[in-house]
C-alpha positions as CSV (number, residue, x, y, z in Angstrom):
1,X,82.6,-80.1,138.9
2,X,82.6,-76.7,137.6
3,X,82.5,-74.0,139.9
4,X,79.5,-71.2,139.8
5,X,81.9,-68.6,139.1
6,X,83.1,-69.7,136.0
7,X,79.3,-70.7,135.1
8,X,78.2,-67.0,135.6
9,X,81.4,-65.9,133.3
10,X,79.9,-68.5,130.8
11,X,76.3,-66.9,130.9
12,X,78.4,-63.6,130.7
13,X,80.0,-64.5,127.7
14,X,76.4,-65.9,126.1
15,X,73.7,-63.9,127.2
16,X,73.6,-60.1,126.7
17,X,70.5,-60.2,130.1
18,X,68.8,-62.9,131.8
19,X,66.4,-62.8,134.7
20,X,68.0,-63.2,137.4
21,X,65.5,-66.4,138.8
22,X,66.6,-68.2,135.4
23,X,69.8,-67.5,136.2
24,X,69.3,-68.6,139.3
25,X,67.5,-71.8,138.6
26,X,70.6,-72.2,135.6
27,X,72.9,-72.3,138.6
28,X,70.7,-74.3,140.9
29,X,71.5,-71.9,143.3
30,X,68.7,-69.6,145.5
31,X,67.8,-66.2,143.8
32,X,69.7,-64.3,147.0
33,X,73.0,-66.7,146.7
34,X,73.4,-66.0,142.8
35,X,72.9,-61.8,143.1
36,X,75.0,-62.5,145.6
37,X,77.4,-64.8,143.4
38,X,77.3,-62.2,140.7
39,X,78.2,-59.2,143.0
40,X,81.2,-60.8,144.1
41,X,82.5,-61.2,140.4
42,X,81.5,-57.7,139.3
43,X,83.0,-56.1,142.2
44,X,86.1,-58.5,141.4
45,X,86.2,-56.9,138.3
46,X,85.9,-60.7,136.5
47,X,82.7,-59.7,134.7
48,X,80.8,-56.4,134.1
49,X,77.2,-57.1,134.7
50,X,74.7,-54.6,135.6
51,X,71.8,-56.0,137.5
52,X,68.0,-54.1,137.8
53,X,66.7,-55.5,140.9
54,X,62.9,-53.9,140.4
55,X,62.7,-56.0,137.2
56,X,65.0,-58.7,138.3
57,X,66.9,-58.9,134.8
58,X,71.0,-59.0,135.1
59,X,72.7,-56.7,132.1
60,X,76.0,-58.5,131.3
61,X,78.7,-56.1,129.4
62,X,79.3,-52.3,129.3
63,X,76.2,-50.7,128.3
64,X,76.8,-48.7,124.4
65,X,78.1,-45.2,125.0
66,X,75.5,-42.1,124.8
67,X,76.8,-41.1,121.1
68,X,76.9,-44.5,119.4
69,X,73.6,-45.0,120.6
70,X,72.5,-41.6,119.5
71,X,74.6,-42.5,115.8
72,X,72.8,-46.0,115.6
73,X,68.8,-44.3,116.1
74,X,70.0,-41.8,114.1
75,X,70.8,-44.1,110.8
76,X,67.8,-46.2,111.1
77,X,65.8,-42.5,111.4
78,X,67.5,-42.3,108.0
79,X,67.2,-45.7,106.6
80,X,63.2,-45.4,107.1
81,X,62.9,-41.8,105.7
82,X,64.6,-43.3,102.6
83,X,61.8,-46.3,102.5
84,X,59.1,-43.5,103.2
85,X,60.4,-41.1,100.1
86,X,60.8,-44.1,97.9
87,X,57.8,-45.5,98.7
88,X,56.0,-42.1,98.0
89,X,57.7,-42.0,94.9
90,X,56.8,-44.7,93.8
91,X,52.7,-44.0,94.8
92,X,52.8,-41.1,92.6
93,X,54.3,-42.7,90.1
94,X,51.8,-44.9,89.7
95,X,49.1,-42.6,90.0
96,X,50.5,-40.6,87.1
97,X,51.0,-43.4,85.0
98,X,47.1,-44.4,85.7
99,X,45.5,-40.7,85.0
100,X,48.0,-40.8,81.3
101,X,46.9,-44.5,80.8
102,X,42.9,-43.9,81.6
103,X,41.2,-41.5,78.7
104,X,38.6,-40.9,81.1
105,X,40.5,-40.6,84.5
106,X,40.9,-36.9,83.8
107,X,37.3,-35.8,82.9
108,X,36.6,-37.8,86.6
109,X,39.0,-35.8,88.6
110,X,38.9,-32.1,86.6
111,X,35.4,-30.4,85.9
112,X,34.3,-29.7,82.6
113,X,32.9,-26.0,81.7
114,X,29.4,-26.9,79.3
């Protein structure tokens, strides 16, 4: 039989958060035995968990430091300006090539002095 700490360590290893019932219910233990379970191991230093007991969800690992996090929003910020100026690009391109490709586009859109 394998013992519930070395269960939690596998859901450690696994799962980046789980509720803390499923967990629960994984371990076939009560809701109060695993937290408390888990608390023996994190204080143990054998995992690093993190657990939110408003939500009841259990963070397992270190959460990202302040400036990776920051570096990560900050090239997908970049990645999507480059789709939005692409993609506008490409919409005037095709508007240009429409109003040289129509005779009659231009007399539409400009005025004509009679």
């Amino acid at each position: 039989m394998v013992s519930f700490p070395m269960n939690i360590r596998m859901m450690a290893k696994y799962y980046t958060r789980i509720k803390l019932d499923r967990m629960a219910e994984l371990l076939d233990l009560a809701p109060k035995e695993c937290e408390e379970f888990l608390c023996q191991l994190v204080v143990g230093g054998t995992i690093i968990a993190r657990t939110d007991r408003l939500e009841g969800v259990v963070s397992f690992g270190t959460p990202p430091e302040h400036s990776a996090r920051l570096n990560s929003w900050a090239a997908s910020l970049h990645s999507l300006m480059a789709l939005v100026n692409r993609t506008t690009h490409l919409i005037n391109k095709e508007q240009m090539v429409h109003t040289h490709l129509l005779p009659g586009s231009m007399k539409a859109l400009v005025p004509m002095d009679e």
